[in-house]
C-alpha atoms as an extended CHARMM CRD file, in Angstrom:
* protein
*
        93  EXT
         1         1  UNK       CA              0.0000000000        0.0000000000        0.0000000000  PROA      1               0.0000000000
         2         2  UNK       CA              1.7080000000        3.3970000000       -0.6550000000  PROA      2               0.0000000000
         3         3  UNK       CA              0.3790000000        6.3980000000        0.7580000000  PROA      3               0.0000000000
         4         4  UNK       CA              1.7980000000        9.8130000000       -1.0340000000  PROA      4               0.0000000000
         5         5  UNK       CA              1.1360000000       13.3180000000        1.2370000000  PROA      5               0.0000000000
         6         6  UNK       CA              1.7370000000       16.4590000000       -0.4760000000  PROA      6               0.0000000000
         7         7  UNK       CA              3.3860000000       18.3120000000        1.8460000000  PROA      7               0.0000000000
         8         8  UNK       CA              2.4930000000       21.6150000000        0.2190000000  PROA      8               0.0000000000
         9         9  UNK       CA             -1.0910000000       21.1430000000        0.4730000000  PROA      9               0.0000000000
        10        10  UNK       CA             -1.0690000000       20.4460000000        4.0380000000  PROA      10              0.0000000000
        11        11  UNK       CA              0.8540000000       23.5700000000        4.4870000000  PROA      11              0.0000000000
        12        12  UNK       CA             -1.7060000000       25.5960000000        2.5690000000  PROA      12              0.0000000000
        13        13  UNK       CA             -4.1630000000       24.2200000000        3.8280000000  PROA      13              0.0000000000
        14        14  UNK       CA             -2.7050000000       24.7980000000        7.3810000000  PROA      14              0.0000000000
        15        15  UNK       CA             -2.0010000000       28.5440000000        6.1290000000  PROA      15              0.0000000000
        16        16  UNK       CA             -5.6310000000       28.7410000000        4.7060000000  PROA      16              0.0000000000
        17        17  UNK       CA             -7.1970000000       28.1080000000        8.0880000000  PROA      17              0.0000000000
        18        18  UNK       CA             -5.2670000000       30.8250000000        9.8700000000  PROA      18              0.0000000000
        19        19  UNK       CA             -6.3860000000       33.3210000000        7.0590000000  PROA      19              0.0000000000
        20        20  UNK       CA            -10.0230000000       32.3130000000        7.4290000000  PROA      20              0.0000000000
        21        21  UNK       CA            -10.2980000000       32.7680000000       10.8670000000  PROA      21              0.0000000000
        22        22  UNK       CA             -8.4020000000       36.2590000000       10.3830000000  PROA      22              0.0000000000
        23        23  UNK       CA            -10.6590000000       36.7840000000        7.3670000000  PROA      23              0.0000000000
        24        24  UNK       CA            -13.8890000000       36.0060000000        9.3720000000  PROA      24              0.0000000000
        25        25  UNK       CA            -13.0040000000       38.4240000000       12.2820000000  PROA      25              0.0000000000
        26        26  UNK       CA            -12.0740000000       41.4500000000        9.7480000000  PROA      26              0.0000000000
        27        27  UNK       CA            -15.2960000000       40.3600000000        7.8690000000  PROA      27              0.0000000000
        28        28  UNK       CA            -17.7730000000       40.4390000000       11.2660000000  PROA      28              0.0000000000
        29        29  UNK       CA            -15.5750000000       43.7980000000       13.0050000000  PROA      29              0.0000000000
        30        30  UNK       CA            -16.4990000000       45.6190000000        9.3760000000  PROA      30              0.0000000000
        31        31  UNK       CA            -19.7250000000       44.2880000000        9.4060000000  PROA      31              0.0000000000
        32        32  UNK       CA            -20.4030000000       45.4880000000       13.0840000000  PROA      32              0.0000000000
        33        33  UNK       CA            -19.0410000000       48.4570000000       12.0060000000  PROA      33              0.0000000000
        34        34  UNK       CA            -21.4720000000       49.3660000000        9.2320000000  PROA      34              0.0000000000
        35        35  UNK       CA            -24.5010000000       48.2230000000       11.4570000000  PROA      35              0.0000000000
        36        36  UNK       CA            -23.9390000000       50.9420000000       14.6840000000  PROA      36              0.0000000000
        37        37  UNK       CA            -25.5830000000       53.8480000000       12.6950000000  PROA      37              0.0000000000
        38        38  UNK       CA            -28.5070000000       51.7860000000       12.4950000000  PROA      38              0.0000000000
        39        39  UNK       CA            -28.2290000000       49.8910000000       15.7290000000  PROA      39              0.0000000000
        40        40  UNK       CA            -27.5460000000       53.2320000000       17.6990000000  PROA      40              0.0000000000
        41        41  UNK       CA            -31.0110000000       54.2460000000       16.8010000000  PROA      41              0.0000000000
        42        42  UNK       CA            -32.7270000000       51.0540000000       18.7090000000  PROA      42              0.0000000000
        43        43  UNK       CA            -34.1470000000       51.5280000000       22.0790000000  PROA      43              0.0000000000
        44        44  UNK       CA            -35.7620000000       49.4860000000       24.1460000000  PROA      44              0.0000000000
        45        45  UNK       CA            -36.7410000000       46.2870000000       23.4050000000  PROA      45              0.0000000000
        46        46  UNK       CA            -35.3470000000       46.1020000000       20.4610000000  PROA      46              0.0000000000
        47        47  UNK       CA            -31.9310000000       47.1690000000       21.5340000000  PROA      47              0.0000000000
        48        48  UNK       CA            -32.2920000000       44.1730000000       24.1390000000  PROA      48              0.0000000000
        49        49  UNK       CA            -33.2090000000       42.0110000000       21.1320000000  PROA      49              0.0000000000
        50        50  UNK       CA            -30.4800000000       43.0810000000       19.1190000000  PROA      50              0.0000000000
        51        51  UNK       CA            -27.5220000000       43.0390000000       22.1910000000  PROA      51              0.0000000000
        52        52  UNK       CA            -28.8720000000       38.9170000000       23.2350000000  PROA      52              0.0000000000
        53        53  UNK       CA            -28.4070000000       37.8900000000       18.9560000000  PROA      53              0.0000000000
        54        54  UNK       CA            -25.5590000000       39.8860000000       19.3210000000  PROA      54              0.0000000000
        55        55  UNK       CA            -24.0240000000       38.3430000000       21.9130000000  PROA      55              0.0000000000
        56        56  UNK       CA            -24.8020000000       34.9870000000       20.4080000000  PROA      56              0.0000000000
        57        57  UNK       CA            -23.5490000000       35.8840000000       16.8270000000  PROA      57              0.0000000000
        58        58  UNK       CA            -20.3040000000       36.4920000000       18.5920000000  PROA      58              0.0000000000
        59        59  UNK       CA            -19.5550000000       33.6490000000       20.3830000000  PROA      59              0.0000000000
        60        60  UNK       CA            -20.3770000000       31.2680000000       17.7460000000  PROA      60              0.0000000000
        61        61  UNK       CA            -18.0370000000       33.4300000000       15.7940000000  PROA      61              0.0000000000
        62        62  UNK       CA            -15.3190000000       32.7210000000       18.1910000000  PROA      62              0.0000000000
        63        63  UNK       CA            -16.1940000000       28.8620000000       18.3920000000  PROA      63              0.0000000000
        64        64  UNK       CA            -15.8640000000       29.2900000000       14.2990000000  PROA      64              0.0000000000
        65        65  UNK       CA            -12.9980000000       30.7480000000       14.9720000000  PROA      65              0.0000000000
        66        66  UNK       CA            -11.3500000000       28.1090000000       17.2170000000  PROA      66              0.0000000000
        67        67  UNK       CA            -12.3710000000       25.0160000000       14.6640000000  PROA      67              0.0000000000
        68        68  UNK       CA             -9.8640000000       26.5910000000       12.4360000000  PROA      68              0.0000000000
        69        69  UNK       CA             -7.5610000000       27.1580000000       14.7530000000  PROA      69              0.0000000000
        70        70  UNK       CA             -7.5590000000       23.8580000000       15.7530000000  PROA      70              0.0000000000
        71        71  UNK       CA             -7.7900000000       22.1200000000       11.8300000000  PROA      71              0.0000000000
        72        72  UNK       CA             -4.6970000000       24.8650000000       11.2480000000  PROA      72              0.0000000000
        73        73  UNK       CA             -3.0900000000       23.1820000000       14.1500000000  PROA      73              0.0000000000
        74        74  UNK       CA             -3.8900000000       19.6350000000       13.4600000000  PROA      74              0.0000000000
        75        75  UNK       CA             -2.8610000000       19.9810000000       10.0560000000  PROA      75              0.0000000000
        76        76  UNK       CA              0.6690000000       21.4460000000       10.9690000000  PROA      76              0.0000000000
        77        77  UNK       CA              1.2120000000       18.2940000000       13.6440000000  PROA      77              0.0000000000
        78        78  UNK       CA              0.1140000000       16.7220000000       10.5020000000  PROA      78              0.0000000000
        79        79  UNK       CA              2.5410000000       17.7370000000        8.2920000000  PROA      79              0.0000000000
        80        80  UNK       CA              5.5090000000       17.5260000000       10.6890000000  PROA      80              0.0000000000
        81        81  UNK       CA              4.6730000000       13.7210000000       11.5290000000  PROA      81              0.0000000000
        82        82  UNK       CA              4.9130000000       12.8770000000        7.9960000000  PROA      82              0.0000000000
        83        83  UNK       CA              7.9180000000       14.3160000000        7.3320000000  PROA      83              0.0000000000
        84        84  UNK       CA              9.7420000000       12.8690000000       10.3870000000  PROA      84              0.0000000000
        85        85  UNK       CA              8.4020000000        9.5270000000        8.8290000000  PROA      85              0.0000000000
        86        86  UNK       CA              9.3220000000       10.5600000000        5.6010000000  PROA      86              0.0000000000
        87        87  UNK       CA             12.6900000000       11.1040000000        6.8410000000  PROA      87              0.0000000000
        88        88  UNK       CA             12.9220000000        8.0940000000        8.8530000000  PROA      88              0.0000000000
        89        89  UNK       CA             11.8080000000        6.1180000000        5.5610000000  PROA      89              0.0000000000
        90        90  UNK       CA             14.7880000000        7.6750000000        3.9510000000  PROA      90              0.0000000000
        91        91  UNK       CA             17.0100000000        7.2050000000        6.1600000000  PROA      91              0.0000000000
        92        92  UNK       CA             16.3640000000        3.2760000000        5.8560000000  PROA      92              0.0000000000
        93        93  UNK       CA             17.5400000000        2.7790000000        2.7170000000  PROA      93              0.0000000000
């Protein structure tokens, strides 16, 4: 059975994750951004509507966020522990 690993991929794909989650957070600060105007207008309950979806838009945001900080780091442990094996394959021969 041979098993090939592109190396690269992994790497981009580790590299891809940490720009997503970067990505995502510029994405939801601009998009925060462009809704005060409107949101500063709310009083009441809908202000207390708008703060509790808020609140929850934000932390799934941030449990978004750690998934691909996690997949970035599980895919760098990844990569290394094929290359040590790749290495030690090598080094066999």
């Amino acid at each position: 059975m041979e098993i090939n690993i592109d190396f690269g991929a992994l790497q981009e794909g580790q590299s891809g994750c940490q720009r997503a989650a970067g990505n995502l957070q510029t994405k939801l600060d601009d998009l925060k951004s462009d809704l005060q105007p409107l949101v500063n207008t709310w009083t009441g309950g809908a202000a207390e509507a708008y703060q509790v979806h808020q609140k929850a838009w934000d932390t799934s945001a941030v449990k978004l966020q750690e998934i691909l900080a996690k997949i970035g780091i599980a895919l760098g442990t990844a990569t290394e522990a094929y290359q040590q094996n790749e290495s030690k394959s090598a080094g066999s021969w």
